[in-house]
N, C-alpha and C positions, 0 to 999 in steps of 0.2 A: 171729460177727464177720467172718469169711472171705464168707460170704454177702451181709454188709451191705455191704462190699469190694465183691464183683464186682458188684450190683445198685448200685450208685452207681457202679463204673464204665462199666456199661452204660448207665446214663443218660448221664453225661456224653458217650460214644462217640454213641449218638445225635442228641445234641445236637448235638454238633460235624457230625457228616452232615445234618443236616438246618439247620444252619447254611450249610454248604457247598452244600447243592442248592439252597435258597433265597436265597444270594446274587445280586447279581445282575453277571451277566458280562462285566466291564468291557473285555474286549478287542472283543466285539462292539458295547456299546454308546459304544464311544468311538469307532469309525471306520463309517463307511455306504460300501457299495460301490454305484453304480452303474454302468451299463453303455451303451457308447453309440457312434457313429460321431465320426471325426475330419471339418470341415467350415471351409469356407473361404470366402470370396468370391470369383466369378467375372467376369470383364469381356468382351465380345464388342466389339471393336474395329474399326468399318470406317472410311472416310473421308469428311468432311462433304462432300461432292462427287460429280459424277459426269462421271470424265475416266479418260484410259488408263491400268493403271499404269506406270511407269516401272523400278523397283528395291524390291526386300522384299530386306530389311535384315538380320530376326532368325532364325534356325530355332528348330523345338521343343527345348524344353530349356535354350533361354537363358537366365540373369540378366538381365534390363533394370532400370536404372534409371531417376528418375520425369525425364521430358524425354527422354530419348533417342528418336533417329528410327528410326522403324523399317522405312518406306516413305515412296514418293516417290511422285507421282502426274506425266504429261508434261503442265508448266504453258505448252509454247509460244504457246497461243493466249489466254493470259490477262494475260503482260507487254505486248504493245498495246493488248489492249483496256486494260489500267491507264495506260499511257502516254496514249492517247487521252484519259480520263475527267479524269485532270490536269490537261493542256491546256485542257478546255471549264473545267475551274473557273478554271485561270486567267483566262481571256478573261473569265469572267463576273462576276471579283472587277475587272477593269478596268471592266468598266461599272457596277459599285455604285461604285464611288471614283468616277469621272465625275461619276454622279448624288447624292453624298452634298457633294461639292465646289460643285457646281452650276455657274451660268454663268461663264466666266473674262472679264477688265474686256475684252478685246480683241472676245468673242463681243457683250457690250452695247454696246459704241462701234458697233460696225458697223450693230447693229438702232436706233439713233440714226441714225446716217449714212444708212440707208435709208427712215426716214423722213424725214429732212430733205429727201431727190431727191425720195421722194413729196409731197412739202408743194410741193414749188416748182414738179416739173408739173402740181398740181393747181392753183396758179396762172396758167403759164401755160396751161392749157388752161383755163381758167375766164374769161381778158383774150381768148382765142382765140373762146370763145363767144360771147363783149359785142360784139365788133368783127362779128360774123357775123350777127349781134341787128341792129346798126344801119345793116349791110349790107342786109340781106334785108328791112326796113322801105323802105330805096329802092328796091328791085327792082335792087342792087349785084352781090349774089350768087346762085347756084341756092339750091333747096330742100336740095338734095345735101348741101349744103356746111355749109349751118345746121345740120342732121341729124348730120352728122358730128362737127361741132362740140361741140353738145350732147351724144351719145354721148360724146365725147371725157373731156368734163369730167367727165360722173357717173363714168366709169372713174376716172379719176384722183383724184376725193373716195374713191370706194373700196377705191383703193390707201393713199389715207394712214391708213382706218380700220385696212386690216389693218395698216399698217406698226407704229399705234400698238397694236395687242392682242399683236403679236408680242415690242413692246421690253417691254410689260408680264411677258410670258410668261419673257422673257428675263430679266429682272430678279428675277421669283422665283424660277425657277432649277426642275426635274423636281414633279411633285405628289408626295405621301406615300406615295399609293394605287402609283405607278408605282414608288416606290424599293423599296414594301414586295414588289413583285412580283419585282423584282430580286433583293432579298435570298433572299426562298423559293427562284427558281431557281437562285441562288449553292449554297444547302445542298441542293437536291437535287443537285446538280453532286457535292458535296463528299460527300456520301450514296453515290454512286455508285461513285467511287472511294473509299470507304474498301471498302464492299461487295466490290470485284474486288480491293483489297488486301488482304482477308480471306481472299477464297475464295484468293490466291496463298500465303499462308500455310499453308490448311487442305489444301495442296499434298504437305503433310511430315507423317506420322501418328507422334506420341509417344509413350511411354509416360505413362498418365495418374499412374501410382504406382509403386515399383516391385512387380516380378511375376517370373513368371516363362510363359513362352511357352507355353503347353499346346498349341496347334493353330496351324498355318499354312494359311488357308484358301484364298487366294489367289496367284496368279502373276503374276510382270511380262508385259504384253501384254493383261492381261484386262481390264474397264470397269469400274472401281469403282463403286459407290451406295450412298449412306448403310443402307441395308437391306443391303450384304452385308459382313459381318465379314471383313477380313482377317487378323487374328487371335484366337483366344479365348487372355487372360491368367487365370492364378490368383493371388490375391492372399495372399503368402506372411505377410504379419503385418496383424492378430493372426490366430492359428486359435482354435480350440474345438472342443470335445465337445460334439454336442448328444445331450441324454439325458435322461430323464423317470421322475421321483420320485412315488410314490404318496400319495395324499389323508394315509394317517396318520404320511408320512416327509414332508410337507411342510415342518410346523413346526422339522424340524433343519435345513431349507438354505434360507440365507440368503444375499445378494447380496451378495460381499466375503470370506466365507469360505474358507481355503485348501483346495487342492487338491493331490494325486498322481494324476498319469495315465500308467496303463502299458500297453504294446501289445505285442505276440506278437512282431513283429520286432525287440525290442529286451527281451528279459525280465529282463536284467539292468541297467535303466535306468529310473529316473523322473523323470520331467517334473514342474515343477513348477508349477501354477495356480492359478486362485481363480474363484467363482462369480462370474461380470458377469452373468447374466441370470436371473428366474424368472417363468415368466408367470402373470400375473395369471389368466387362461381355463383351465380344464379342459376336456381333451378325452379322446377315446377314443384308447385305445393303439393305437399304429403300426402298420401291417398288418407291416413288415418284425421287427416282433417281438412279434408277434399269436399268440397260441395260445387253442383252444378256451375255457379256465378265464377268458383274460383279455380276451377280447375286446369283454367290457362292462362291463371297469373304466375308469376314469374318472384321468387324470396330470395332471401337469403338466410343461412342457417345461421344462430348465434348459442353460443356456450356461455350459462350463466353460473360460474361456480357457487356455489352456496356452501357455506359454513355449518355443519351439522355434526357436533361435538358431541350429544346424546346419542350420532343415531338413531333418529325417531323418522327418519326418510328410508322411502324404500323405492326398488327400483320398478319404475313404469306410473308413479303413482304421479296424477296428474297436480299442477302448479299454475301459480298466476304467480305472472313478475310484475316488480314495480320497477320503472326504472325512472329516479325525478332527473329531470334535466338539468338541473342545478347541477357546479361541477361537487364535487366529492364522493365520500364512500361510507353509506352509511353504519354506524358503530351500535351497537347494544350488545349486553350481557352474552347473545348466541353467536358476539361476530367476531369471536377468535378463532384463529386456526395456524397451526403450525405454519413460519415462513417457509419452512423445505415444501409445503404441500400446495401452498400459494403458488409457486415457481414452477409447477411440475402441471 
């Protein structure tokens, strides 16, 4: 009996050990570690122009906000030229009004009046010629005079033709073709000066978002160009973890999934995040965390956004993620963040 005792409790003892070796281990397969750098967006900021500078505004290390100036560039030679460019559209928008109004009644009375002189000395020079006619048939007059005469009058029918093509002209007032010329060099007038209104603008370099100042490359006195950065910005929201999960850990990380991310200079602190990225591409593992066994395995990249409202993350600084396989998103005190910053 005693026998049958220990031999059924020795079963059962086994059973239960081999119960327990073959369970499977829920604290590892509930959370996945990966491993990975902290990474940010970067901005190289120079000025759309090329003029002296004036005054740099930020130093390294600043907070800037999105609109704040942060250099000036010396705009002296560019308020006349804009002044200038003004003026010509002005003048140019008075001559489309001219020619869009067309003749005024005083400019057509006149080109009437000037043919009616022309109509009446081409009469008398016409009673001038007859009279010289019936002279020069007597042998009254010279040849001279006849000739004169003659000249005289075809002048004066010529003067009344143009007088009458000009009150025509006058009467319909600029062609189409001429107004539509006007107009063009109205907007290129207006083109011009908005162009040097721009560039007086593009005088003052802002923050495109806010950031914070990494590098001050530039000095007042030196010649800016679109090619030389005055400042390099770091773009402090959103950050991430980028870091890369293997072919058979693919299937547990999914885009949306929360996240813990903890870093060496903070061990007593976690961050809270979610997966925004996974890529679609496999590639080969990173040279910066490449060793002989893996360097012809084959990952995939994943973006871990992380919530970092202090700014106490900086960029390159290494990370361990937690990612529990459980579905949700993990919340504590460090895990708010802007929903615009979430989306983006």
């Amino acid at each position: 009996m005693k026998r049958r005792i220990v031999v059924l409790g020795s079963i059962v003892l086994l059973a239960c050990v081999l119960s327990w070796w073959l369970a499977p281990r829920h604290g590892a397969e509930r959370e996945l570690k990966l491993y990975g750098n902290i990474d940010l967006r970067q901005v190289e900021l120079p000025f759309n122009g090329s003029e002296r500078i004036a005054a740099v505004l930020a130093e390294e290390g600043d907070h800037v906000r999105r609109g704040q100036v942060l250099a000036r560039l010396d705009t002296s030679r560019l308020a006349p030229a804009l002044a200038r460019a003004q003026a010509q559209a002005a003048a140019q928008e008075a001559v489309v009004a001219r020619m869009r109004h067309g003749s005024r009644p005083e400019e057509i009375a006149q080109a009437r009046a000037n043919l009616a002189q022309a109509e009446a000395d081409a009469v008398n020079a016409r009673r001038n010629f007859e009279r010289q006619t019936v002279l020069l048939e007597g042998s009254a007059t010279s040849r001279q005079n006849f000739d004169d005469a003659r000249t005289a009058a075809k002048m004066a029918n010529a003067r009344v033709a143009l007088n009458k093509k000009t009150l025509e002209l006058v009467v319909k007032g600029p062609r189409a073709e001429d107004i539509d010329q006007a107009e063009a060099q109205l907007r290129a007038n207006r083109a011009q000066a908005e162009l040097l209104r721009q560039q007086l603008a593009d005088g003052e370099l802002v923050a495109p978002r806010d950031a914070v100042v990494r590098s001050r490359l530039m000095e007042p006195g030196e010649m800016a160009s679109p090619s030389k950065p005055i400042f390099s910005l770091a773009i402090i929201h959103p950050k991430w973890v980028r870091t890369y999960v293997s072919e058979p850990e693919l299937g547990l990380v999914h885009p949306g999934m929360g996240a813990w991310v903890t870093v060496d200079s903070f061990p007593r602190k976690r961050f809270g995040g979610w997966v925004g990225f996974v890529s679609a591409v496999a590639e080969f593992t990173p040279k910066n965390i490449e060793t002989k066994e893996l360097r012809t395995s084959l990952v995939y990249e994943v973006r871990v956004f992380v919530n970092d409202p202090a700014d106490d993350l900086r960029l390159g600084m290494p990370a361990t993620i937690s990612l529990p396989l459980a579905q949700g998103r993990p919340t504590s005190s460090a895990d708010h963040i802007p929903l615009q910053n979430q989306q983006r």
